[in-house]
C-alpha positions, 0 to 999 in steps of 0.5 A: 773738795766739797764731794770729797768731803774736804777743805782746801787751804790756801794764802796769799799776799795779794789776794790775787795769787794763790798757794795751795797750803793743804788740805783738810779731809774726815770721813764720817760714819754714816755719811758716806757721799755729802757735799761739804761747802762754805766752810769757815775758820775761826779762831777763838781763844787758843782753839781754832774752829772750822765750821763747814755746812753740809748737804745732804746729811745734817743732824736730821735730814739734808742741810746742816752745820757742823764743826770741828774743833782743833789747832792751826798752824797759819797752813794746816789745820789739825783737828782734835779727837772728838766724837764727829760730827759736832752740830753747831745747831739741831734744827732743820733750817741753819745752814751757810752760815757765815762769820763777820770779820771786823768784830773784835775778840767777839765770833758772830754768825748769821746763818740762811734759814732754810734747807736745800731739801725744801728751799724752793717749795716754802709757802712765801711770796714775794720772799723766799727765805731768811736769815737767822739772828745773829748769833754769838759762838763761843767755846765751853768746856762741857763734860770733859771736852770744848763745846761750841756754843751760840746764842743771840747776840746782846744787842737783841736788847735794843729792839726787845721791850720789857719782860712780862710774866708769860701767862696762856695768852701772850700779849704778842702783835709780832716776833717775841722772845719767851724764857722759860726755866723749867725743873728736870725732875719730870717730863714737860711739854711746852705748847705754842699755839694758835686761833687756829688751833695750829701748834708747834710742840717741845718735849723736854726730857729730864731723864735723858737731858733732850729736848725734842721738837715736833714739827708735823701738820699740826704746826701749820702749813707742810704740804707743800715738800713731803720731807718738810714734815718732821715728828721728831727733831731731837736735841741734846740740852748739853747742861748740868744742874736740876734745871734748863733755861730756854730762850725761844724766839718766835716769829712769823715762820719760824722759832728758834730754841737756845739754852741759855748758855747755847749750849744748845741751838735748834732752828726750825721753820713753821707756817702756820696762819697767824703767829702762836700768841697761847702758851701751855706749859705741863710736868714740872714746876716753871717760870716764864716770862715774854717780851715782845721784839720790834721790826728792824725794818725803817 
């Protein structure tokens, strides 16, 4: 039912005989003709959760992950009424992202790292593609109503060296984690950047409680699809209290942002000539601390 904006559920004892079960449709607002794919259903406490990637049609441009929130009955899944669609992450590259199944009471997902409206233009060779780290979803409740959230999976820690303090210059040779717990008393812009005077720039907004990430020419490399550049990819920070701590993981190609709970995600793909190693923070008071990440390859 991917056109059709649907899941179909079936069983089977053996998994070679299939019994159509029943099928779950919703029609969304704005999003008349989408294809929904790799859908995934997950149960976590007493809810149920149905995750589905969609493209075209995601938060911002083409490719996408939302989910739906509800109950299921071992046939037919019954979503909750709530304000669809729920995006599980506000970037522009997690997409078909999948569950494991032998992890116990823990949901972890790993996701693709791209969008279909670029995916066979990015600047990478031999490689073309990667993958998410690996995150963590669980639900909270936030402002009246269940919030899927994700964050980096724990075991992040064993490849992480010790937290320094984050000054201008990030004594990085590789991927890092930077943390930053900014006061939402006033306006702030976090900048990564380079030798190169290359740039990727996050606007966090205490008045409205977003965060926005500019993706446009300054970040690097973005000629290559006229759709890659993106000025304004915008989040919601879904957080209460007089300030926000994100988690902002860098690599080569890519930065992925979180709140420290997950009740934010984005995920957004950059190419830049070398990683940014500079940090400047502006508007309110701060603290930041870095620690560098070492490869998982042997």
């Amino acid at each position: 039912k991917g056109w059709k904006m649907g899941v179909e559920f079936y069983s089977s004892p053996d998994l070679k005989n299939w019994t159509h079960q029943s099928t779950f449709f919703m029609e969304l607002a704005g999003r008349p003709s989408i294809q929904w794919e790799c859908p995934d259903l997950i149960q976590i406490g007493n809810k149920w959760v149905l995750l589905v990637s969609v493209n075209p049609g995601g938060p911002i441009l083409g490719s996408g992950t939302m989910y739906f929130i509800g109950d299921f009955d071992g046939k037919t899944f019954t979503a909750d009424a709530l304000n669809y669609p729920l995006w599980l992450d506000y970037g522009m590259d997690n997409y078909a992202g999948v569950t494991w199944s032998n992890t116990g009471d823990r949901k972890i997902m790993i996701g693709w790292m791209n969008n279909w409206q670029y995916a066979g233009n990015v600047p990478c060779s031999p490689w073309r593609s990667a993958m998410t780290l690996p995150r963590e979803l669980k639900l909270i409740e936030y402002d009246g109503k269940s919030l899927l959230t994700n964050t980096v999976v724990s075991e992040i820690d064993k490849i992480a060296g010790s937290w320094q303090t984050a000054g201008t210059s990030l004594d990085v040779k590789d991927a890092y984690q930077l943390r930053i717990t900014l006061q939402l008393n006033q306006k702030s812009t976090i900048t990564l950047s380079n030798g190169s005077e290359e740039k990727y720039v996050l606007d966090v907004s205490a008045s409205d409680r977003t965060v926005t990430a500019h993706r446009t020419s300054a970040t690097g490399q973005t000629s290559f699809n006229g759709t890659f550049s993106v000025p304004s990819i915008q989040a919601p920070l879904n957080i209460t209290g007089n300030s926000v701590t994100l988690d902002i993981f860098v690599d080569q190609s890519s930065v992925e942002v979180f709140t420290e709970n997950g009740s934010m995600s984005m995920t957004n793909l950059v190419f830049p000539k070398s990683i940014y190693n500079s940090l400047t923070i502006s508007g309110a008071s701060y603290e930041a601390q870095v620690r560098q990440l070492k490869t998982i390859w042997k």
